[in-house]
N, C-alpha and C positions, 0 to 999 in steps of 0.2 A: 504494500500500500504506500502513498506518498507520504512522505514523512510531514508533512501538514499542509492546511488548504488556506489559498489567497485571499488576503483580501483584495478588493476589487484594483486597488493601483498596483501590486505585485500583478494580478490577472494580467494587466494593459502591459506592463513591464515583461512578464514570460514569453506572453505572446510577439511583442516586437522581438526577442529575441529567437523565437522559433522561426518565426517568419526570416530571419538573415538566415539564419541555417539552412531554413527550406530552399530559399534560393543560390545558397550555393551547391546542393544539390541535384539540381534542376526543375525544381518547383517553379510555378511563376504565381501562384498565390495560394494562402494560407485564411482557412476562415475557423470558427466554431458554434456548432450546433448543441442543442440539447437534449434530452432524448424521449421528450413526448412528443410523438409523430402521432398521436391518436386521431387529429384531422384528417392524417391521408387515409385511413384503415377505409372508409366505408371505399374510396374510389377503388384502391387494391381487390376490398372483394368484389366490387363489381365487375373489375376486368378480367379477376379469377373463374367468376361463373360465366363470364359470355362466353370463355375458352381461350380468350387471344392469347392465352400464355402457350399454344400447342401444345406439343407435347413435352414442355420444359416441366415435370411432374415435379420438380423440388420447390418450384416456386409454390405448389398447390401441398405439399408435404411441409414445407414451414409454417404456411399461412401466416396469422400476423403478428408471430413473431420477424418478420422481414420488419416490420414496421414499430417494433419493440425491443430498441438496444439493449438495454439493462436486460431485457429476459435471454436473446442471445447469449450476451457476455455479461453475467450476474457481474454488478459492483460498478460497472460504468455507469458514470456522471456526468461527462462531457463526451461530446465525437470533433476531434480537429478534423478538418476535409482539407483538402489537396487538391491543388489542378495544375499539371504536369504536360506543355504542347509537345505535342509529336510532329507538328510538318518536318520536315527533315532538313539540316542542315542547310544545304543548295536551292532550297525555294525559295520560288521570287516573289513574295504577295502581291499583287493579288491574281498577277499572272497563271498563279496553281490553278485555277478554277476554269480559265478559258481551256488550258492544258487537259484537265481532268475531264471538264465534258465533252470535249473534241474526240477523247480516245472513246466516245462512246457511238461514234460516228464510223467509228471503224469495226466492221463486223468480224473482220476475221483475228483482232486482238485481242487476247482476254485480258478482263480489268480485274484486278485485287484491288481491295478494299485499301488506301493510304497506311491506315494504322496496324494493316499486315503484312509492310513489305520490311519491314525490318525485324526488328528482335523482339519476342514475344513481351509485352508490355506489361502483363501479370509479373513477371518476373523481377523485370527494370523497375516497375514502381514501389512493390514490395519491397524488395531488397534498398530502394533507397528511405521507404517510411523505417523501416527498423534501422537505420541508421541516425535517422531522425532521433526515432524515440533514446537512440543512444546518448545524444546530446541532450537530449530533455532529459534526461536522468540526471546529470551533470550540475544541472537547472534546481531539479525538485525535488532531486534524492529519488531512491526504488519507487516506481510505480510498477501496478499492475494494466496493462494495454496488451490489446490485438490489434494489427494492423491489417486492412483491407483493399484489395481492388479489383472490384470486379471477381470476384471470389466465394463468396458467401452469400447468406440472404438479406443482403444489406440493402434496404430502400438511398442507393447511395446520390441518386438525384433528386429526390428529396431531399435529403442531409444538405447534398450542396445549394439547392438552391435556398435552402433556411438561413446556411451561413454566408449570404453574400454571394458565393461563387458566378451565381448569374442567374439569370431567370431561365423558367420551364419553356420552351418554343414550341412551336405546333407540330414539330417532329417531334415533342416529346425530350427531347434531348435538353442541356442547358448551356443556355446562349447568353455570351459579355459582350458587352459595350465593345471591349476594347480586346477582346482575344477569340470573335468567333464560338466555335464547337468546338472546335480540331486541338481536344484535349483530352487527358485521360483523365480520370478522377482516381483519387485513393483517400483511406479514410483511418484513424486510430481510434479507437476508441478507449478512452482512460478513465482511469477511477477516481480524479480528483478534477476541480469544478476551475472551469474558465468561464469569462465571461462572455456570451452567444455574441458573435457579429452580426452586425443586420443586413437583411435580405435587398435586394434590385427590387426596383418595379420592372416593369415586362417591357418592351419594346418592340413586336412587334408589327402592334397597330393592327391593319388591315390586311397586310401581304401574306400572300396564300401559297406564294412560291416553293417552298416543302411539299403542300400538298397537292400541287398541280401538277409537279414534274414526278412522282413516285411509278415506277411503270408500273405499280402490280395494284395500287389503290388501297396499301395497307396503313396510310395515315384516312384513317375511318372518322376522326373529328377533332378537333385543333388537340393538341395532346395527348392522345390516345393511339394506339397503335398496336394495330392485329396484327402479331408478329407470323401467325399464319400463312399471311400474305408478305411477309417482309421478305426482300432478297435477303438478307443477313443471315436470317433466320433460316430461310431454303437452302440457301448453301452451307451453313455451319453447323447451326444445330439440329436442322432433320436430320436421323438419319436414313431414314427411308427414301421411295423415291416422290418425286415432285412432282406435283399435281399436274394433270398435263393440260389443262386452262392456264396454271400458271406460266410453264413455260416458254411459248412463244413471249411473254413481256420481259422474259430477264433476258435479252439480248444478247449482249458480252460478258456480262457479270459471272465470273467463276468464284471468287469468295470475297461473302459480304456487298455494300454498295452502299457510295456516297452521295447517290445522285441531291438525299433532301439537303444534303450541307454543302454540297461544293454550288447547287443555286444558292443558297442563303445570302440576300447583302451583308450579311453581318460579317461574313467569313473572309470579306476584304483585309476585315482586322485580325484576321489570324494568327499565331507570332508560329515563329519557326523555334524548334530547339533547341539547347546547345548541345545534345548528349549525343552523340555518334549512334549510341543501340539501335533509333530510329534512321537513320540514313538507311535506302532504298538498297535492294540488295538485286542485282540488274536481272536475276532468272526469271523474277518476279515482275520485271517490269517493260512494259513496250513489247512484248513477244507475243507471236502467233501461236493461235489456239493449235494450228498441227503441231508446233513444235512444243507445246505442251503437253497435248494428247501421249505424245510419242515417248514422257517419261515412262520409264521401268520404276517399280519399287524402288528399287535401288536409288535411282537417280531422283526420285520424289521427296526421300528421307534424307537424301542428301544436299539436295539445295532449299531444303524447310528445315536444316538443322537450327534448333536454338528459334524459331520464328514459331507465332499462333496460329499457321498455317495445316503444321504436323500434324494437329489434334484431328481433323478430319477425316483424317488419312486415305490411301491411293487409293481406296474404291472409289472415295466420295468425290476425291478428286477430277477422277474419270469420269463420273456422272455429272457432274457440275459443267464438266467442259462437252459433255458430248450432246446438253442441251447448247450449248452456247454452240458447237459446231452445225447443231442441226437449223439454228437461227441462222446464223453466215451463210446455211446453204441454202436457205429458202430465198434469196434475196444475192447470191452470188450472182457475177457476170461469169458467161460460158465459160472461159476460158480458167476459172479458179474453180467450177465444180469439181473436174476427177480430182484435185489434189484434195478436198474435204471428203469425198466422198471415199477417197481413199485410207484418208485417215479414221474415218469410220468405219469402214470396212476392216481394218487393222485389228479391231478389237470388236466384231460382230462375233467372235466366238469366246468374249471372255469367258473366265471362271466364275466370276460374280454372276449372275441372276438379275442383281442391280444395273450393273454395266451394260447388259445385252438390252435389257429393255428400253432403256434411256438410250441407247445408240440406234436401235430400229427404229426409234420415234424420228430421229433425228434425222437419219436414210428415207426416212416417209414423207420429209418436208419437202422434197425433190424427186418425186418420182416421175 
């Protein structure tokens, strides 16, 4: 436990000192929340029963404990939140956006998701919060804390937009004034009491751009979002295969999609990193869906070593791409059909069950 709790000018005082820490870590800000969420509880369960969580059954196996820190990690009394950019070193703001929707103009390029071409960010941001909390130790004396990101059942956009971090946008996501989306969140949770930062007002008016440009129509009401229908969610976390209504709208997308954030005005203001982990790792990036297609296990494991990529692994892979090939081929010029068709043809006899189905579809779209 911490060896005693602040009064409110010690609070203001810890707190500026975590925040230099956090930034020399590569944080770009530092907030803190409290831990009665009980206003968000009824929306949670109402998103729980309409389904949109699919088949994510642990969000529906916590229930609201998601929304109840202290019951999570008995003894917490405060949650610091974190927010961590990833664009990568070499990006030009706001340049990335013309960049990003352009490659979706190109049908025979697969697109990853920005925040998956580099080094898995569970990792990176984890291992810099317990670094964190190592310096806060230093600060407050032994506390007890767990740190979070993206990890648990942590209502962690919630948390952040309580503490300042930014407000809730109509992709759901949370949106700063001054730093876009194009951030990771992480979160500590401690046993001893800061005092809460305050929240953004919202900003973004009447712009509907999130939800006009979504190709699958899974932003269902400003905040809300049937991950059912989410690209992110079809490529990552299905693991089954993908509704075949869905597929003709995910285009190019092989894992994950940015489309609601790289439209955002907001993400003009996006800041780039300092941390290398995130710099684009090239297997991942700008290449053709055949030369994709065409990894072996081997060579799949191999250029997703250390990235959030791996977790899907080679089946899903192959499925992901062999919708995105069957799109390229509905819409190829003459002269690029044999080469997709061939690449499909390459794996019409996979071992998966998965693979073969998702490739016939794909061979169907050009018969």
């Amino acid at each position: 436990m911490a060896t005693s709790l602040p009064n409110h000018t010690d609070s203001g005082q810890w707190l500026a000192q975590i925040r230099a820490w956090a930034h020399e870590l590569g944080f770009s800000q530092i907030g803190v929340s409290g831990v009665d969420l009980s206003s968000a509880e009824p929306d949670l369960l109402q998103w729980l029963a309409l389904g949109y969580h699919g088949n994510l059954h642990y969000m529906e196996r916590h229930g609201l404990m998601r929304a109840r820190p202290a019951e999570l990690v008995p003894g917490t009394i405060s949650v610091i939140t974190a927010r961590m950019p990833y664009l990568p070193r070499a990006t030009t703001p706001p340049d990335w956006q013309t960049r990003e929707l352009s490659r979706l103009d190109q049908p025979g390029e697969g697109v990853v998701s920005l925040y998956a071409r580099g080094r898995d960010y569970h990792k990176v941001v984890r291992a810099r919060l317990r670094k964190l909390c190592d310096r806060i130790e230093t600060l407050v004396g032994p506390f007890g804390y767990r740190a979070f990101s993206d990890s648990a059942p942590v209502l962690e956009k919630e948390l952040a937009s309580r503490s300042g971090q930014g407000w809730r946008g109509k992709h759901s996501l949370v949106l700063s004034r001054d730093a876009g989306s194009m951030f990771f969140l992480g979160e500590i949770f401690v046993d001893f009491a800061l005092e809460p930062t305050d929240p953004v007002s919202a900003h973004c008016g009447t712009c509907t751009a999130c939800i006009d440009i979504c190709p699958t129509g899974a932003i269902v009401a400003p905040g809300v979002v049937d991950a059912r229908r989410c690209i992110s969610y079809l490529t990552i976390e299905n693991h089954g295969p993908i509704p075949e209504e869905l597929r003709p709208l995910m285009g190019n997308h092989i894992y994950g999609c940015d489309d609601c954030q790289t439209i955002c005005p907001w993400n003009k203001y996006a800041q780039t990193t300092d941390l290398p982990d995130f710099d684009e790792r090239s297997p991942l990036v700008g290449h053709q869906l055949v030369a994709l297609f065409a990894w072996d296990e081997a060579t799949f494991l191999k250029n997703t070593e250390g990235g959030p990529i791996r977790r899907i692994n080679h089946e899903r892979w192959l499925r992901n791409i062999a919708v995105a090939l069957g799109n390229a081929l509905r819409q190829a010029d003459p002269e690029q059909v044999q080469a997709l068709r061939a690449a499909l043809l390459s794996r019409a006899d996979h071992a998966s069950a998965l693979v073969r189905e998702h490739v016939a579809w794909a061979l169907a779209q050009r018969d």
